[in-house]
DSSP file (Angstrom, degrees, kcal/mol; ACC not computed):
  #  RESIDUE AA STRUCTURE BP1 BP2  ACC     N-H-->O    O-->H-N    N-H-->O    O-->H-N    TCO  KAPPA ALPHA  PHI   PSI    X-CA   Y-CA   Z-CA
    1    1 A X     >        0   0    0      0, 0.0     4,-2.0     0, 0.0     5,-0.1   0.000 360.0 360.0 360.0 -50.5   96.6  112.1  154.1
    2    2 A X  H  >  +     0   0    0      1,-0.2     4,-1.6     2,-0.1     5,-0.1   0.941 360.0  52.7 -49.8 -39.1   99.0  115.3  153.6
    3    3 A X  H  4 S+     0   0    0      1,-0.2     4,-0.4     2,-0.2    -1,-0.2   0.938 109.2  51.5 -69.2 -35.3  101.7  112.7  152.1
    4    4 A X  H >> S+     0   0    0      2,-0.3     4,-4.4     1,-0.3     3,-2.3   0.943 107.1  55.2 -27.3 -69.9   98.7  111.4  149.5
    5    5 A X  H 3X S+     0   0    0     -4,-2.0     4,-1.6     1,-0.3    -1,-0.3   0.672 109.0  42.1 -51.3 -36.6   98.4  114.5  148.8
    6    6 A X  H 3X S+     0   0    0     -4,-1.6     4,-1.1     2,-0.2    -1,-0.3   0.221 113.8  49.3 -48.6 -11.5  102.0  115.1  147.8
    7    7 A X  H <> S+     0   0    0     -3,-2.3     4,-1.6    -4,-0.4     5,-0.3   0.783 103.0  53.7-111.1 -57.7  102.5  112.5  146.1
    8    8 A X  H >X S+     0   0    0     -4,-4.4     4,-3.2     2,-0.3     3,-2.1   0.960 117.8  53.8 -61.5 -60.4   99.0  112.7  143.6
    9    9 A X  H >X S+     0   0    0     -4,-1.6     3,-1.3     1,-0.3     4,-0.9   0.890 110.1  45.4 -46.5 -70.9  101.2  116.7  143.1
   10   10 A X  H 3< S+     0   0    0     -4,-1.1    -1,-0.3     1,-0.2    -2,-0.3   0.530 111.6  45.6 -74.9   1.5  104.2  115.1  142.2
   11   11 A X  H XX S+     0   0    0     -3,-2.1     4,-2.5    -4,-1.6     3,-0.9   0.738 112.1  56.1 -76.9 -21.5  103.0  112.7  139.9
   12   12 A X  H <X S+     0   0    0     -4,-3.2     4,-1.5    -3,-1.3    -2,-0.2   0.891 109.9  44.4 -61.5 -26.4  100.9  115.3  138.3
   13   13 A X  H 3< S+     0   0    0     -4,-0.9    -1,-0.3     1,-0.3     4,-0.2   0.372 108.2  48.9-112.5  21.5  103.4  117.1  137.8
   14   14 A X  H <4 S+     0   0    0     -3,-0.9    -1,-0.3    -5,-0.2     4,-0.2   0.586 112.2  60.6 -96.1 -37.9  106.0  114.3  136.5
   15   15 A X  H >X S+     0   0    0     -4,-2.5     4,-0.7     1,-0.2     3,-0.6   0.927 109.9  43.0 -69.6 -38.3  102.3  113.5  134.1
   16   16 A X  T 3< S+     0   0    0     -4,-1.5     3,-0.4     1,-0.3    -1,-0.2   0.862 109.1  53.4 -93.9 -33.4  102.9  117.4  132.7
   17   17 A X  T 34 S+     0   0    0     -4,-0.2    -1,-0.3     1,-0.2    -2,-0.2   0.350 108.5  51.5 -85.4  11.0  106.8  117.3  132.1
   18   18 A X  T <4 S+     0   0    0     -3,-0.6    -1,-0.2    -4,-0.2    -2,-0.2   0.546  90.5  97.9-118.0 -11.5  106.6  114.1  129.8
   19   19 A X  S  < S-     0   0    0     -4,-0.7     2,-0.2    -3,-0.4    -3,-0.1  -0.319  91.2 -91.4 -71.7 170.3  104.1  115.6  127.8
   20   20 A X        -     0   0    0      1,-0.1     2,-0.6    -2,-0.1    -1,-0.1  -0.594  28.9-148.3 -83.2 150.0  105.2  117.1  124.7
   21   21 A X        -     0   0    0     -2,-0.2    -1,-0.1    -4,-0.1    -4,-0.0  -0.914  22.5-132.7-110.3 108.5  106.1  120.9  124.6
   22   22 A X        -     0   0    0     -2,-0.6    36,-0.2     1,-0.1    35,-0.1  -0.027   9.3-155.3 -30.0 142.6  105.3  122.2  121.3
   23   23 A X        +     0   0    0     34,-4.5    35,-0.1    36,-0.1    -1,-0.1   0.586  49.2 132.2-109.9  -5.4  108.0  124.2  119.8
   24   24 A X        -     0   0    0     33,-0.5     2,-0.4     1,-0.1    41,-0.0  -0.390  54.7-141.3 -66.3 109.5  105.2  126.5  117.3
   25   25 A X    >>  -     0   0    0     40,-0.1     3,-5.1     1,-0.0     4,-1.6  -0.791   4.5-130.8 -29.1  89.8  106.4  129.7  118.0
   26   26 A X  T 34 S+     0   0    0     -2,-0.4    -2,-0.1     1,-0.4    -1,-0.0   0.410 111.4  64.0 -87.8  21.3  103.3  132.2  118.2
   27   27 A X  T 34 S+     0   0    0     -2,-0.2    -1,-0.4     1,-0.0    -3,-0.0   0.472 106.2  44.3 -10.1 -42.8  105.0  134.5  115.9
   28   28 A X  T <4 S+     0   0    0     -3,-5.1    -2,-0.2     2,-0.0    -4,-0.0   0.798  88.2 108.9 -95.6 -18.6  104.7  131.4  113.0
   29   29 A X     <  -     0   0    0     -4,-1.6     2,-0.3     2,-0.1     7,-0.0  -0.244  69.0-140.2 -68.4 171.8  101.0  130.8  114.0
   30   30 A X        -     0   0    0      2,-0.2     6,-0.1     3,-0.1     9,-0.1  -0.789  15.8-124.3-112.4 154.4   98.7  132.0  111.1
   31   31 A X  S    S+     0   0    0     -2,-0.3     2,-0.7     5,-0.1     3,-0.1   0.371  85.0  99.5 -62.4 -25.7   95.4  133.8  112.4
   32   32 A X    >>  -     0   0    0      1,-0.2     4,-2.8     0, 0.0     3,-0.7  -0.763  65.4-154.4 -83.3  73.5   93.1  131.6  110.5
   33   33 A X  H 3> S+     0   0    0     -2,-0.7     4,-2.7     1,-0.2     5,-0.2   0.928  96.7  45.9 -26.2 -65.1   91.9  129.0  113.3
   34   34 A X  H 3> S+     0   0    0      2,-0.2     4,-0.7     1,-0.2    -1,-0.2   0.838 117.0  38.7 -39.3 -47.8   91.3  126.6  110.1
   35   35 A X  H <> S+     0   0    0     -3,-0.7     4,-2.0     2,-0.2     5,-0.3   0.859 112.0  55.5 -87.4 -37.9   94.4  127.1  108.3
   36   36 A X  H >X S+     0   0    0     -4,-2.8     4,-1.2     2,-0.2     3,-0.6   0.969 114.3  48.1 -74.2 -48.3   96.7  127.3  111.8
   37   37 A X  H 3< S+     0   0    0     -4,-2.7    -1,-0.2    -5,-0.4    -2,-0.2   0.659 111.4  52.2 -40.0 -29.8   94.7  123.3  112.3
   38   38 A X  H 3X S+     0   0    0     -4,-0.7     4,-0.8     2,-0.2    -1,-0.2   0.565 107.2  47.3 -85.3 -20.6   95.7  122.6  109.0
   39   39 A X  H <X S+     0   0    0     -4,-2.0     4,-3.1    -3,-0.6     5,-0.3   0.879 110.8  53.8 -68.1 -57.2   99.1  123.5  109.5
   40   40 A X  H  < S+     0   0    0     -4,-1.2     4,-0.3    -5,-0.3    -2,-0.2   0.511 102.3  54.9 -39.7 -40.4   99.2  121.6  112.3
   41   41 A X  H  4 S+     0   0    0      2,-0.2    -1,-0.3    -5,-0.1    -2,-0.2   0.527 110.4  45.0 -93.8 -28.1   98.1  118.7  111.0
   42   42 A X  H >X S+     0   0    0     -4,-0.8     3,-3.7    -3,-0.2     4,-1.4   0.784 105.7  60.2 -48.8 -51.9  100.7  118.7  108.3
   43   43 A X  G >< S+     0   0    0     -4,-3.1     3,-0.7     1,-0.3    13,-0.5   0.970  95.6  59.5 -50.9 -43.3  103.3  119.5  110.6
   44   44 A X  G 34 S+     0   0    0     -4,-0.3    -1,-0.3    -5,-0.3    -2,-0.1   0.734 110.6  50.5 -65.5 -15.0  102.6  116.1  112.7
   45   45 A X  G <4 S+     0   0    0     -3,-3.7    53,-2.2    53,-0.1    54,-0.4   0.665  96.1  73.0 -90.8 -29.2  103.4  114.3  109.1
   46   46 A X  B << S-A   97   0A   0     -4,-1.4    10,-1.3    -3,-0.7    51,-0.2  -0.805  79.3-133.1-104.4 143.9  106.8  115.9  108.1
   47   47 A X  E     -B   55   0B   0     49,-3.0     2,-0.5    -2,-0.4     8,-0.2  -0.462  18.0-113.2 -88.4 147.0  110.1  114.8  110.2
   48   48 A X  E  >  -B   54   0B   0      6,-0.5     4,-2.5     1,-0.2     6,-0.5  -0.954  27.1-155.3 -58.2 100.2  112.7  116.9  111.8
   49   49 A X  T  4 S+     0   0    0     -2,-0.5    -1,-0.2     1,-0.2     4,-0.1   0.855  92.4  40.9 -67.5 -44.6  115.8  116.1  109.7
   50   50 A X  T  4 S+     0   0    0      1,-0.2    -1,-0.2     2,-0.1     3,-0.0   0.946 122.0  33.8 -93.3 -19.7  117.7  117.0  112.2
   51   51 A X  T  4 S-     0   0    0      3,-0.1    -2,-0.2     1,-0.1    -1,-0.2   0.955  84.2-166.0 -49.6 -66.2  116.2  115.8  115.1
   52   52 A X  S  < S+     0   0    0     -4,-2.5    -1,-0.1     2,-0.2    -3,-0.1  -0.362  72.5  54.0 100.3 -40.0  115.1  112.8  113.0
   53   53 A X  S    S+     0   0    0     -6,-0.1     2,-0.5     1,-0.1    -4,-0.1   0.202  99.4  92.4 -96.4  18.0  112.1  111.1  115.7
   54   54 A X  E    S-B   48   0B   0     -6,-0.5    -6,-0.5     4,-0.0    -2,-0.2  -0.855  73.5-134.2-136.1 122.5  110.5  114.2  115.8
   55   55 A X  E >>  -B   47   0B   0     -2,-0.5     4,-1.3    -8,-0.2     3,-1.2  -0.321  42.0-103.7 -50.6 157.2  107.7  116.2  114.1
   56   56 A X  T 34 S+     0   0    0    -10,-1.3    -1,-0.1   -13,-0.5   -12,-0.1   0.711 118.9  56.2 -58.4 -31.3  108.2  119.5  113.2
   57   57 A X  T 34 S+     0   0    0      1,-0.1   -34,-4.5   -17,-0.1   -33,-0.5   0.842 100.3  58.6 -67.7 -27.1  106.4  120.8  115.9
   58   58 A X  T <4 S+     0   0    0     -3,-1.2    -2,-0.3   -36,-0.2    -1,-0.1   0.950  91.4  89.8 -67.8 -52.7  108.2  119.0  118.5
   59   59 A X     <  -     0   0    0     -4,-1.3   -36,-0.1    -5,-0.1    -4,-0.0   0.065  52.3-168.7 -85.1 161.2  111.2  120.4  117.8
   60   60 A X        +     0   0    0    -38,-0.0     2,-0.1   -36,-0.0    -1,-0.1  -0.162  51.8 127.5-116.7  27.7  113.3  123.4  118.7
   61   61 A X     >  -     0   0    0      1,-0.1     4,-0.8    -5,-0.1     3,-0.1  -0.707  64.4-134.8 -71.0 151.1  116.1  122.9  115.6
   62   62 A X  T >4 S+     0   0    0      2,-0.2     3,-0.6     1,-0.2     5,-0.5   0.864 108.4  63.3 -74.8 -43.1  116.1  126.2  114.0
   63   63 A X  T >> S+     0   0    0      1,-0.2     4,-1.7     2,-0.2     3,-1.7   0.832 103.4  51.7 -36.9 -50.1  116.0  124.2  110.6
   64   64 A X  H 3> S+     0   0    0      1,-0.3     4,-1.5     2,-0.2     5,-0.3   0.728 109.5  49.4 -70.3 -35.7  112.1  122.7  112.0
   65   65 A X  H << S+     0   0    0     -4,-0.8    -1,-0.3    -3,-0.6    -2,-0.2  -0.006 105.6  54.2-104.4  44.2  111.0  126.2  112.6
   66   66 A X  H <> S+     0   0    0     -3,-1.7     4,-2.8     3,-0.1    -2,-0.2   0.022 112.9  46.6-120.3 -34.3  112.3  127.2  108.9
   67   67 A X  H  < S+     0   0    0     -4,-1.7     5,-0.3    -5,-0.5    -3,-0.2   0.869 108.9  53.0 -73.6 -70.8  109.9  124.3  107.8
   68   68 A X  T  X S+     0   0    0     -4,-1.5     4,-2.0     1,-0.3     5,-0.3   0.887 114.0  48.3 -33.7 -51.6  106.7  125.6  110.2
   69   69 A X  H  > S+     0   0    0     -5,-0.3     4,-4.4     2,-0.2     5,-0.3   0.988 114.2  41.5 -54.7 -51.3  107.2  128.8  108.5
   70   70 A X  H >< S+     0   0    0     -4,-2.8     3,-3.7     1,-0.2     4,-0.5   0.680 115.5  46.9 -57.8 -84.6  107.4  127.5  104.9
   71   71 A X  H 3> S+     0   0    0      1,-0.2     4,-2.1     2,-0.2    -1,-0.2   0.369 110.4  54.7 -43.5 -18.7  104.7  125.1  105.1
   72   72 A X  H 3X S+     0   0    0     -4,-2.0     4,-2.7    -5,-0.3     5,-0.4   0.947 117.3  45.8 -51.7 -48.7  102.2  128.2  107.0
   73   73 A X  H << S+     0   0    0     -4,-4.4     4,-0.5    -3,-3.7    -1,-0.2   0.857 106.9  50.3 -79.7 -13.4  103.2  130.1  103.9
   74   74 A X  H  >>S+     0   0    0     -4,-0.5     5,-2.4    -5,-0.3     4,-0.6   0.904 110.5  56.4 -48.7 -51.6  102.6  127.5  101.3
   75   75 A X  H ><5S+     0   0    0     -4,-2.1     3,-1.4     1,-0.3    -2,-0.2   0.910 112.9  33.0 -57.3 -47.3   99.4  127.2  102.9
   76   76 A X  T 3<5S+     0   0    0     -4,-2.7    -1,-0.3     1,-0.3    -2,-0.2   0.613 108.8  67.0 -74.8  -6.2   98.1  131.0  102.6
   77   77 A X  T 345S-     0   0    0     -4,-0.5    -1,-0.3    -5,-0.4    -2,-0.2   0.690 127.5-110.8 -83.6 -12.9  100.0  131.0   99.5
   78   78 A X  T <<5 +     0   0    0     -3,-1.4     2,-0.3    -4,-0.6    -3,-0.2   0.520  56.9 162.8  77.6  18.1   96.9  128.3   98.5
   79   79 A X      < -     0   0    0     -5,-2.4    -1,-0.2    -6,-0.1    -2,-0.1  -0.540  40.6-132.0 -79.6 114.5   98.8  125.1   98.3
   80   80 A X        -     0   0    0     -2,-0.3    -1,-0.1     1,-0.2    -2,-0.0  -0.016  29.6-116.6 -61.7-168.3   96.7  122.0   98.5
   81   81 A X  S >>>S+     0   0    0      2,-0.2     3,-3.3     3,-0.1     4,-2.6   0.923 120.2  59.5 -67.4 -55.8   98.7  119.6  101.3
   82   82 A X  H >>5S+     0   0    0      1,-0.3     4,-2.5     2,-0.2     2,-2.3   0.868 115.3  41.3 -51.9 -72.0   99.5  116.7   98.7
   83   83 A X  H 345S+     0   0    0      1,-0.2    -1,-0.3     2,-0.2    -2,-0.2   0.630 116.0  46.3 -39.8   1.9  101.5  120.1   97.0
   84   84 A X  H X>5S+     0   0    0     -3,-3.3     3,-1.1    -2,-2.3     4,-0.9   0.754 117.9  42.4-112.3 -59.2  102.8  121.4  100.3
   85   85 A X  H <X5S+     0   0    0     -4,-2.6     4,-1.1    -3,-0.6    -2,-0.2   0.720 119.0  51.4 -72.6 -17.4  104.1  117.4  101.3
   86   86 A X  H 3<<S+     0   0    0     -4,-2.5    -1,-0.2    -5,-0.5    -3,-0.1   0.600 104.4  49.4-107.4  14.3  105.4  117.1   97.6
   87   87 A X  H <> S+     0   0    0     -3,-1.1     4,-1.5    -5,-0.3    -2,-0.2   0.329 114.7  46.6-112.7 -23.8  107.4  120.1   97.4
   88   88 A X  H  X S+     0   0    0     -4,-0.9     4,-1.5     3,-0.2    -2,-0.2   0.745 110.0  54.3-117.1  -9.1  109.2  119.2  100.7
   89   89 A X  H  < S+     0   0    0     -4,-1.1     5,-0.2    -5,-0.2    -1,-0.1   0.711 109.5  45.5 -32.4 -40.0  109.7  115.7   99.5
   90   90 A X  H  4 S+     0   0    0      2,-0.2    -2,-0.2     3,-0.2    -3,-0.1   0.745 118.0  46.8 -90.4 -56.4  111.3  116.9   96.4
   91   91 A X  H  < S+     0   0    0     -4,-1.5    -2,-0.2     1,-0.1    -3,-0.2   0.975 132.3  11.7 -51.6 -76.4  113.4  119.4   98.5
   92   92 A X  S  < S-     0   0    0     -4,-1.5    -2,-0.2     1,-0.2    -3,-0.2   0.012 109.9-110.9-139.6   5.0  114.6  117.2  101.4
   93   93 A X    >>  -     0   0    0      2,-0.1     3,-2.9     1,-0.1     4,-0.7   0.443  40.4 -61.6  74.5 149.7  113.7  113.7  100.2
   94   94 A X  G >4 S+     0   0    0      1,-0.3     3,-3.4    -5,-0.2     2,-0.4   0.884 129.4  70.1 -43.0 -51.7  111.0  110.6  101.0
   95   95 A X  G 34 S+     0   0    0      1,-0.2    -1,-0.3    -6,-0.1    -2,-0.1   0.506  77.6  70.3 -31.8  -9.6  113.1  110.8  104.4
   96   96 A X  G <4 S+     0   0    0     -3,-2.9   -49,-3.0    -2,-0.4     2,-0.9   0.544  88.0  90.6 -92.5 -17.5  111.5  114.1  105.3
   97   97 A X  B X<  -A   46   0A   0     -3,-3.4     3,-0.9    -4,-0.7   -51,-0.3  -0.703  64.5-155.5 -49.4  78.7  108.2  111.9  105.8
   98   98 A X  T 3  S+     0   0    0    -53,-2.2     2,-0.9    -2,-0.9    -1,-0.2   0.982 104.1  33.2 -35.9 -70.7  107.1  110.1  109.3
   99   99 A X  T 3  S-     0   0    0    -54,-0.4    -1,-0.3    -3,-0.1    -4,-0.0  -0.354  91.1-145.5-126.6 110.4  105.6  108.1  107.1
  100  100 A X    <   -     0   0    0     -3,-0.9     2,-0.2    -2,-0.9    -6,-0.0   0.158  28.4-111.6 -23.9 145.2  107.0  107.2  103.7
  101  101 A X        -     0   0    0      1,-0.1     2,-0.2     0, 0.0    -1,-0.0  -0.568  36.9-106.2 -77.0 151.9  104.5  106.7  100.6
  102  102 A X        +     0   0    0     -2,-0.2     2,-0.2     7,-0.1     5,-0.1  -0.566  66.3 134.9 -77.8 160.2  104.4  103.4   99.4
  103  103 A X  S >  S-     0   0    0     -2,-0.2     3,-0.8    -3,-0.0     7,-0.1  -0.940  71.4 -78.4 179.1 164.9  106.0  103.4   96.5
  104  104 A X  T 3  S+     0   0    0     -2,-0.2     3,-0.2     1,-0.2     4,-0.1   0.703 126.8  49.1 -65.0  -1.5  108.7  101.4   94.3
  105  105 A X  T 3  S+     0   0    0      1,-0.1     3,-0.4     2,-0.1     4,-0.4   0.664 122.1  38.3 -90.1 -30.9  111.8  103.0   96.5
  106  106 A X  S <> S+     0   0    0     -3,-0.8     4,-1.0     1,-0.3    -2,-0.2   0.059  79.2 105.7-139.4  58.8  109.9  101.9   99.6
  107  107 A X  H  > S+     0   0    0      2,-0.2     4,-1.3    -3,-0.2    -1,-0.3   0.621  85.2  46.4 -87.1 -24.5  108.4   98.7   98.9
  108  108 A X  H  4 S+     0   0    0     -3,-0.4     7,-0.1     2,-0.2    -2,-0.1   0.715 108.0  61.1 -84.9 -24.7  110.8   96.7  100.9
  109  109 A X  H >4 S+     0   0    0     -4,-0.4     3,-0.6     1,-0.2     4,-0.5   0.948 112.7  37.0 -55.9 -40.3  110.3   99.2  103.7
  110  110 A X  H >< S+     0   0    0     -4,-1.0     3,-0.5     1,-0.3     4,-0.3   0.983 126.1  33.5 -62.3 -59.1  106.9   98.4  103.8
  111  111 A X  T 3X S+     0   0    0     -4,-1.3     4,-0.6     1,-0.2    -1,-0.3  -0.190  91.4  88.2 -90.2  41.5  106.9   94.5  103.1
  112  112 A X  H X> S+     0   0    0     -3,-0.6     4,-5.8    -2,-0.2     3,-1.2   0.898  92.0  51.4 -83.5 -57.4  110.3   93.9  105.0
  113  113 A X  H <> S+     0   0    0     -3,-0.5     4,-0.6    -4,-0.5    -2,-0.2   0.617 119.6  34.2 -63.9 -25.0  107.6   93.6  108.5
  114  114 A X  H 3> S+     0   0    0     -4,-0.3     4,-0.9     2,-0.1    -1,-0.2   0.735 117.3  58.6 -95.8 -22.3  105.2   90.7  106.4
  115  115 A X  H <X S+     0   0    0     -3,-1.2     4,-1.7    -4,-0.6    -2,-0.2   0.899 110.7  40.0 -74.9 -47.8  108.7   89.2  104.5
  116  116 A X  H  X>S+     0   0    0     -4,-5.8     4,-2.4     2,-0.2     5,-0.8   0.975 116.4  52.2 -83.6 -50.3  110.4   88.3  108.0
  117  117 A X  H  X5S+     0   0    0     -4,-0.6     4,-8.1     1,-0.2     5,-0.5   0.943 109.8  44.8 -39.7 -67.6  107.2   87.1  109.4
  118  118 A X  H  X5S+     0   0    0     -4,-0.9     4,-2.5     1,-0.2     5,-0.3   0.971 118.4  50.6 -33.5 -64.4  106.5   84.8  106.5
  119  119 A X  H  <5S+     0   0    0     -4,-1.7    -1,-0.2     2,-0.2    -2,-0.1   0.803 108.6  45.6  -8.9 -77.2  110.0   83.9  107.0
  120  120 A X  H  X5S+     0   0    0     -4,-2.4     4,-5.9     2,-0.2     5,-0.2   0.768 115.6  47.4 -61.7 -49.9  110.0   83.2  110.5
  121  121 A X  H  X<S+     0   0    0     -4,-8.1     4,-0.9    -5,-0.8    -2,-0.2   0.805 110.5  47.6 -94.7  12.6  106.9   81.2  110.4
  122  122 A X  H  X S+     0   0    0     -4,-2.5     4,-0.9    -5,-0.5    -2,-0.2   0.515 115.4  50.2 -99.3  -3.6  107.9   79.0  107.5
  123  123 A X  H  > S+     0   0    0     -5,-0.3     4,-1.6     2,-0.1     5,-0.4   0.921 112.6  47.2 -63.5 -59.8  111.4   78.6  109.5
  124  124 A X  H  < S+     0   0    0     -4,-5.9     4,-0.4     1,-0.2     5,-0.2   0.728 108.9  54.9 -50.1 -28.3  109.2   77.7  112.6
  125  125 A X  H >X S+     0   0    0     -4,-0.9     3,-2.3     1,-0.2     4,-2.0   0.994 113.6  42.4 -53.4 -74.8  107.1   75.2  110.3
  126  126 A X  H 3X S+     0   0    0     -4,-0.9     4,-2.3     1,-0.3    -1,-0.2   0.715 109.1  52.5 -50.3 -37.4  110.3   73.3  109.3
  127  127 A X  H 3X S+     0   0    0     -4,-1.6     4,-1.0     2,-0.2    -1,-0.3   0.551 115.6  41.5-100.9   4.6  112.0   73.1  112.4
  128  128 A X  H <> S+     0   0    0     -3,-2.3     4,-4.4    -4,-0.4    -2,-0.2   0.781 113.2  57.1 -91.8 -39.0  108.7   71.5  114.2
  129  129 A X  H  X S+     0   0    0     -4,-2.0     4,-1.9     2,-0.2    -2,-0.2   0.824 109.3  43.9 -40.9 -54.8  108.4   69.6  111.2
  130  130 A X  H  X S+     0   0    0     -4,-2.3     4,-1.0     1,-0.2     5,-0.2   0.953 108.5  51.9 -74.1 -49.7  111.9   68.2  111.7
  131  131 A X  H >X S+     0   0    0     -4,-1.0     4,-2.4     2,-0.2     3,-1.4   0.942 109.1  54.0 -67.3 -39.4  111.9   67.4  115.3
  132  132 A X  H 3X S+     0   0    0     -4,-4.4     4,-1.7     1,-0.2    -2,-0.2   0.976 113.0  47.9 -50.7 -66.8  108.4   65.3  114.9
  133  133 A X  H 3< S+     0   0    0     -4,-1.9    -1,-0.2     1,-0.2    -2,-0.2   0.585 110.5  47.3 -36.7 -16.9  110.1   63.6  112.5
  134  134 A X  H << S+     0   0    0     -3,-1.4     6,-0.3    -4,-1.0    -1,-0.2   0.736 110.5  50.1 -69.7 -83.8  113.0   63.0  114.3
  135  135 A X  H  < S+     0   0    0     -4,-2.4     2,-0.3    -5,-0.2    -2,-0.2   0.401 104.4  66.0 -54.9  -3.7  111.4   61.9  117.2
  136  136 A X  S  < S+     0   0    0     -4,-1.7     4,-0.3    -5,-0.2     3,-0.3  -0.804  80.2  33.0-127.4-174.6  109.4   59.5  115.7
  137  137 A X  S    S-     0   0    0     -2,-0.3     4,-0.1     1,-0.2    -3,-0.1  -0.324  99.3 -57.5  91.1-159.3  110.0   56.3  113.8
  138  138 A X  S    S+     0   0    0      1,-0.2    -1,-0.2     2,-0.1     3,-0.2   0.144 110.7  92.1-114.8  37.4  112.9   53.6  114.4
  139  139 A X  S    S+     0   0    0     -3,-0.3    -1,-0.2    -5,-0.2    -2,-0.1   0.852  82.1  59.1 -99.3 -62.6  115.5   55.9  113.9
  140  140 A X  S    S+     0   0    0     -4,-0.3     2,-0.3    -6,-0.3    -2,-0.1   0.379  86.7  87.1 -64.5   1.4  115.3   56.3  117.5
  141  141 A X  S    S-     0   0    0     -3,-0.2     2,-0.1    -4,-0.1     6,-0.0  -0.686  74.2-119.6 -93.9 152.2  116.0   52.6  118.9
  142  142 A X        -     0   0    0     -2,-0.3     2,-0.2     4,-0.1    -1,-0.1  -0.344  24.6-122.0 -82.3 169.1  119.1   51.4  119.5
  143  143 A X    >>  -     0   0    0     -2,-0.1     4,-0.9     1,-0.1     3,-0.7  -0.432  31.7-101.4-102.8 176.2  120.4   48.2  117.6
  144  144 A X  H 3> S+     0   0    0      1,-0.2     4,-1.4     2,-0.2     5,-0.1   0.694 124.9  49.9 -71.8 -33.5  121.5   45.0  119.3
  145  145 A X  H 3> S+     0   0    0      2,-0.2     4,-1.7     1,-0.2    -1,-0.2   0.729 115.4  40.6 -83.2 -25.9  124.9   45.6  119.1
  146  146 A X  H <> S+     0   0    0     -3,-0.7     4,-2.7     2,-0.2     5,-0.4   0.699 121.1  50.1 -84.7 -17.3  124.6   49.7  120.7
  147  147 A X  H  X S+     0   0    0     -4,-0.9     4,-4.4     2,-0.2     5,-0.5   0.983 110.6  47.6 -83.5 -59.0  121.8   47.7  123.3
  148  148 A X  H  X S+     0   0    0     -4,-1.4     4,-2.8     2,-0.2     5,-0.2   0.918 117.1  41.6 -27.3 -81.1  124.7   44.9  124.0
  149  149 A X  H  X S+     0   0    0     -4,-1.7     4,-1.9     2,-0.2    -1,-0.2   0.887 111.5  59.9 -53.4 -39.7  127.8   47.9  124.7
  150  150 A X  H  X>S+     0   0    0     -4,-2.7     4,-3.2     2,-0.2     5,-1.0   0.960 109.2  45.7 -44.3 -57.1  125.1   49.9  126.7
  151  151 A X  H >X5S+     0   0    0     -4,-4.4     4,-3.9    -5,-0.4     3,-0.6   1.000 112.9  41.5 -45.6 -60.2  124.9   47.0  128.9
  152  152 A X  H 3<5S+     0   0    0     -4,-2.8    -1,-0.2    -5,-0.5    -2,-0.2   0.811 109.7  56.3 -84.1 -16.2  127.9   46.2  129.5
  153  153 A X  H 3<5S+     0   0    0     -4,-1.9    -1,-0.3    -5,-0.2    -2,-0.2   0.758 121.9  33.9 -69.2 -27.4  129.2   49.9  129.9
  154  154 A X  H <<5S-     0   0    0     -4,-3.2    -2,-0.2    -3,-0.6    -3,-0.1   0.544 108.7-119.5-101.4 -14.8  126.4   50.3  132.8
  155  155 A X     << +     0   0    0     -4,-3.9     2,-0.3    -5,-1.0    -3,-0.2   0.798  69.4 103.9  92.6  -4.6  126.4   47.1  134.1
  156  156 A X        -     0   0    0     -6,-0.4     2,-0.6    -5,-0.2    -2,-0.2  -0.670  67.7-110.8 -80.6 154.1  122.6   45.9  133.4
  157  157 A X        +     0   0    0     -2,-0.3     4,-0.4     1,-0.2    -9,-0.1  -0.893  30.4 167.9 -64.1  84.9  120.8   43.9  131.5
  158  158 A X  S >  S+     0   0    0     -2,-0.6     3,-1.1   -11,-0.2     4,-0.5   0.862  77.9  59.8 -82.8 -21.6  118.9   45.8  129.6
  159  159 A X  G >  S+     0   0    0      1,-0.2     3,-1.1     2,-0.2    -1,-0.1   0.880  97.3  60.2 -27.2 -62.7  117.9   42.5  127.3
  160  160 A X  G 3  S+     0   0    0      1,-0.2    -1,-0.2     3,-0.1    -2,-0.1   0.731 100.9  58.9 -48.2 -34.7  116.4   40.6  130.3
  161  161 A X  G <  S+     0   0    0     -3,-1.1    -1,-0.2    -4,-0.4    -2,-0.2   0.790  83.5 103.4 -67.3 -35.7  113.7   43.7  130.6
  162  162 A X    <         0   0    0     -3,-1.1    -3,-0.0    -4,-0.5     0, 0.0  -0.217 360.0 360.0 -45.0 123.4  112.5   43.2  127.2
  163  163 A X              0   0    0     -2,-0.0    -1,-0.1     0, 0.0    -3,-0.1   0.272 360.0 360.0 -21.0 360.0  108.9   41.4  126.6
């Protein structure tokens, strides 16, 4: 029973080091329960540039806690989000995005994942397509003259078998 118990500790506590540790300073949070949720809730939409797989909150780049700061001040400054996410778009480019706007720059980003399906399953169509065809018809018997050399390379009759 003690080992159980060790064990249930050290997974918990394997459970607690794979969670994420926010990097939100409390020096950048804003006082404002509302506005510090709203912040928060941006932040989980704009990318670490330098990190690059990571929200701004995740990170500890000093650059990601230069962003938490602007956007908190954008925010008290009265800056809807779409102004807050298009002002650091503008800075830092669609790449500063988790996820990109559709848009005409990232219209193949979007449809790349429905263009190789379509793709894939009008390859898979054809190539099922071909082998029934393939397989079926008189393509696949041999002629009297390949049935004749078969014989005689194996040494049967295969003639004699015949109806």
């Amino acid at each position: 029973m003690p080992q159980l118990v060790r064990f249930l500790a050290i997974g918990a506590a394997l459970i607690a080091l794979a969670l994420p540790a926010l990097a939100v300073e409390p020096d950048e949070m804003l006082e404002d329960p509302a506005l510090e949720e709203r912040a928060r809730d941006l932040s989980a939409e704009i990318r670490c540039v330098v990190c690059q797989n990571q929200n701004i909150d995740d990170s500890n780049a000093d650059l990601a806690r230069e962003l938490r700061i602007l956007v908190r001040e954008r925010i008290v400054a009265g800056d809807s989000d779409e102004e807050i996410l298009d002002f650091l778009v503008a800075r830092y480019g669609e790449f500063v995005l988790l996820r990109p706007r559709f848009n005409a720059t990232t219209a193949l980003l979007w449809g790349a994942p429905i263009l190789l399906l379509l793709g894939g399953g009008y390859l898979a169509y054809r190539a099922v397509r071909h082998r029934s065809a393939a397989g079926s018809g008189d393509s696949a018997r041999l002629t009297p003259e390949e049935e004749k050399r078969l014989a005689e390379l194996t040494g049967t009759d295969r003639g004699s078998s015949s109806p």
